[in-house]
N, C-alpha and C positions, 0 to 999 in steps of 0.2 A: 698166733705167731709166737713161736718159743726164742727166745734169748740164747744165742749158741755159746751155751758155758760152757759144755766138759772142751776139755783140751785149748782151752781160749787161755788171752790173756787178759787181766783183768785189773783194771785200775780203778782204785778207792780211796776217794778225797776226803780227807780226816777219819784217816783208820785208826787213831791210837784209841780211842773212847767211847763209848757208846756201845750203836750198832756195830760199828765201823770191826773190832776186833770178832766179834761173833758170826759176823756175815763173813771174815777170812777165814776162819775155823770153819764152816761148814764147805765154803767152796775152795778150801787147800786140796781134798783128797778129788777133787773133780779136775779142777783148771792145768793148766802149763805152767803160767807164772802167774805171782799177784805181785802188782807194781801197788806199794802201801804208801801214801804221802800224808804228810802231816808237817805242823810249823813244829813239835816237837818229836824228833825221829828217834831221838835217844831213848825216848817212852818205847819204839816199837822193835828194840834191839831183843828184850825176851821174847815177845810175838813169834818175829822169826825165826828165832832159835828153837819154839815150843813147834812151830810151824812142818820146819825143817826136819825135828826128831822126829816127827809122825809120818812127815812122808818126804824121804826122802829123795825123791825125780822133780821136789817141785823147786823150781827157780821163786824165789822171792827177793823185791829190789826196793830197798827205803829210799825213800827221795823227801827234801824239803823243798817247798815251791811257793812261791807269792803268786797266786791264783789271781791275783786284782792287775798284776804285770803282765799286758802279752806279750813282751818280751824274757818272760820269765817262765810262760807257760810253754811259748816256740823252745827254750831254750830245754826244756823237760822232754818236750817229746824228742826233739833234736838228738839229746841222751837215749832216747829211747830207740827210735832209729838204727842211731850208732850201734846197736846190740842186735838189731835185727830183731827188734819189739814192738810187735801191730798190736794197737788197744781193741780188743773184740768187744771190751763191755766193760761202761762206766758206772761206778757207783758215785755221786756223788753225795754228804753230807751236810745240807744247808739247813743246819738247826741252832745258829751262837741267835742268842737274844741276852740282851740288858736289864733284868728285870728292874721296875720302878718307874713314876711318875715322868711324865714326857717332861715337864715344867722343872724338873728336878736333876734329872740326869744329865752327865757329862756326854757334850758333844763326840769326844774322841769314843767312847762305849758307843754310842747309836749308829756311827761312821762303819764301824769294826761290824755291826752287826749287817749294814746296809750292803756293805760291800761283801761278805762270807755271803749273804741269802739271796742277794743279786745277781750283783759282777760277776762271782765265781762260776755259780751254774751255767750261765750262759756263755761265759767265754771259753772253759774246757769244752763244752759242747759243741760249739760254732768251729774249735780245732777240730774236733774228731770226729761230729757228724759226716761230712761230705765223703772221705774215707769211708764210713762203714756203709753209707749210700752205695758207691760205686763198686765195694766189694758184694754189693746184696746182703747183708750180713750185721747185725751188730746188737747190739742190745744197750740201753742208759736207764738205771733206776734211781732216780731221784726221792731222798728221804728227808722230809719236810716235818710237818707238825700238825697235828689238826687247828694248830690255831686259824690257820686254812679258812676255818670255816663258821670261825667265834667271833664276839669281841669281849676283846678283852682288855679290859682297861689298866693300867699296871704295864704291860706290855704293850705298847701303841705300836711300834715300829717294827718289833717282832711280830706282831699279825698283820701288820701290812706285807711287810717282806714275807711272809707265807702263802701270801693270797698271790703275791708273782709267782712262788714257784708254783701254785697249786694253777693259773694260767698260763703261764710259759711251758710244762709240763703236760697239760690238756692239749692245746695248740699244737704245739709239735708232736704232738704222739697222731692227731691227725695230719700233719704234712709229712708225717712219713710214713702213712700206710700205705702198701704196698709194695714198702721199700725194702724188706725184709731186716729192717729196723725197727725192735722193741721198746717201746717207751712205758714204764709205770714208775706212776708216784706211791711213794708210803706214807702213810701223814700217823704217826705215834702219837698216843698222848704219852702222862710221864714214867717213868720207866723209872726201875726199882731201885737206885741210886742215889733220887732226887728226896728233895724234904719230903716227907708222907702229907699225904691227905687225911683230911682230918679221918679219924679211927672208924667211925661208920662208914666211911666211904671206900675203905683201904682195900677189904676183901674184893670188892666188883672192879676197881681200878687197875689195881698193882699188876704191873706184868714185869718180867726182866728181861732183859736185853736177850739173852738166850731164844725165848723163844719168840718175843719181838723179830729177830731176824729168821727165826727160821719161818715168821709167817709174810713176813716180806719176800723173803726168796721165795716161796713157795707161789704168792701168789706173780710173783715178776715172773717165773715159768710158765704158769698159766697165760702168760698174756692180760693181766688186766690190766687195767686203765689205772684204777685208783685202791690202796688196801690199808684197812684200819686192824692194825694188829689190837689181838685181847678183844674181848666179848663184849665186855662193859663200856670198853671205849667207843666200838661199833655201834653200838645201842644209841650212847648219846650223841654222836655223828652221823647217826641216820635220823634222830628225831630232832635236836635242838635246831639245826638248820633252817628247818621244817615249820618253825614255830613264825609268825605275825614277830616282823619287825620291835613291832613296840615292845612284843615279849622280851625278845632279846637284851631292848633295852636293859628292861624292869631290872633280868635277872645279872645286865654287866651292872647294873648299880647294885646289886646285892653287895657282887664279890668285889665290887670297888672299896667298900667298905672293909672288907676280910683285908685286902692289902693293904690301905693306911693302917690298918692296925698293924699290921708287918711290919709297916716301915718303922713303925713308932718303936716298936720293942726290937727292930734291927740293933744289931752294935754297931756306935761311929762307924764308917768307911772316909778313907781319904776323897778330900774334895778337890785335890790338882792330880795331874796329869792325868792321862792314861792311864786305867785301869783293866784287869784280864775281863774278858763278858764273862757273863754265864749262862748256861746251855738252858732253856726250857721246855725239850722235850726228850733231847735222846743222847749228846756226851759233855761232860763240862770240861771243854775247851775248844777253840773253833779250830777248821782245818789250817 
């Protein structure tokens, strides 16, 4: 079952960063309109200006939205409505994680991350599945993390909340089959923005967001289930899984190690308030 992109409209939950701008770039010269939302829209004012020069017929609409609000999400499509704007296909972007020890980190970071990888996917969802149901029609590709499928320690909360989307994601893609409703997850590893991996590893790792998205759309058209953009990342997301519990263990205490030593040569960060998360797999800023 194919995702009805061309002539669709097309909404993407933290478009400014990441995938998010790349997967608009490829699917401007196809769609109708792309509804771009992010908590910072002023980032996505060149987007659609670069957008707009290229192709000229296409509708593009910035929106800021509190995904964790349903009265902020009703209040979005409501806007959307108003215009006579049917969402054919959701992208959404559940990748903010907090990197650093559970024991150590500020509540308000793990909160921000809980609710971006949780709350969000399922509540835009729960608005616009039944719609693309009743139209027979729709498509939602959720882009997650392989932490999916790791542990990782450093990241406790971030691989928890990946392992819902990479469940909530599975699940529903089976209650709607037959519904001429597309469901794929994309689980990235880190993409070429982020601190490098140590220098042996860089070559087999490194992918950028460019083509990151063009192997996510590619394989959402196909109908797949599940797609690990890059080669190298695939390799190690079809074997590490695969591996005797205890191994898994051995090798998160490896790299548990590699992180206190991170943390130790981090610079100061402020210890009150609220501070912004950071992304560890695919844009640094949540939607």
């Amino acid at each position: 079952m194919r995702p009805p992109i061309d002539n669709s409209t097309v909404l993407i939950v933290g478009a400014a960063d990441g995938l998010g701008p790349e997967l608009a770039r490829l699917l401007a010269r196809r769609v109708r309109t792309l509804v771009l939302v992010s908590s910072q829209v002023a980032r996505l004012e060149p987007l659609r200006a670069e957008l707009r020069a290229a192709n000229p017929t296409l509708g593009v609409l910035l929106r800021t939205c509190n995904f964790c609000d349903a009265a902020d999400v009703d209040a979005l499509l409501g806007y959307l409505e108003q215009r006579i704007v049917r969402v054919d296909v959701l992208i959404n972007i559940a990748d903010v994680g907090a990197p650093g020890l559970f024991a150590q980190e500020q509540w308000e970071r793990l909160r921000q991350t809980l609710r971006s990888n949780i709350v969000v996917p399922a509540l835009i969802a729960h608005r616009l599945v039944p719609g693309m149901v009743a139209r027979g029609r729709g498509g939602i590709l959720n882009v997650g993390s392989g932490a999916s499928r790791l542990l990782l320690p450093g990241a406790s909360v971030f691989a928890g909340t990946q392992r819902f989307v990479d469940g909530f994601t599975e699940s529903l893609r089976l209650e709607l089959e037959g519904t001429g409703v597309t469901v794929t997850q994309v689980s990235p590893g880190p993409l070429d923005w982020e601190p490098p991996l140590p220098d042996e590893c860089t070559p087999l790792f490194h992918l950028s967001a460019r083509r990151g998205a063009r192997e996510a759309l590619a394989g959402f058209e196909r109908g797949a289930a599940l797609v690990y953009p890059g080669a190298g990342h695939r390799w190690v997301m079809r074997v590490v899984p695969r591996l005797p519990r205890w191994l898994q263990r051995g090798v998160g205490r490896l790299a548990l190690r590699g992180v206190r030593s991170r943390l130790l040569l981090a610079p100061p960060t402020r210890t009150t308030g609220p501070g912004p998360p950071v992304l560890l797999a695919s844009r640094p800023e949540p939607a």
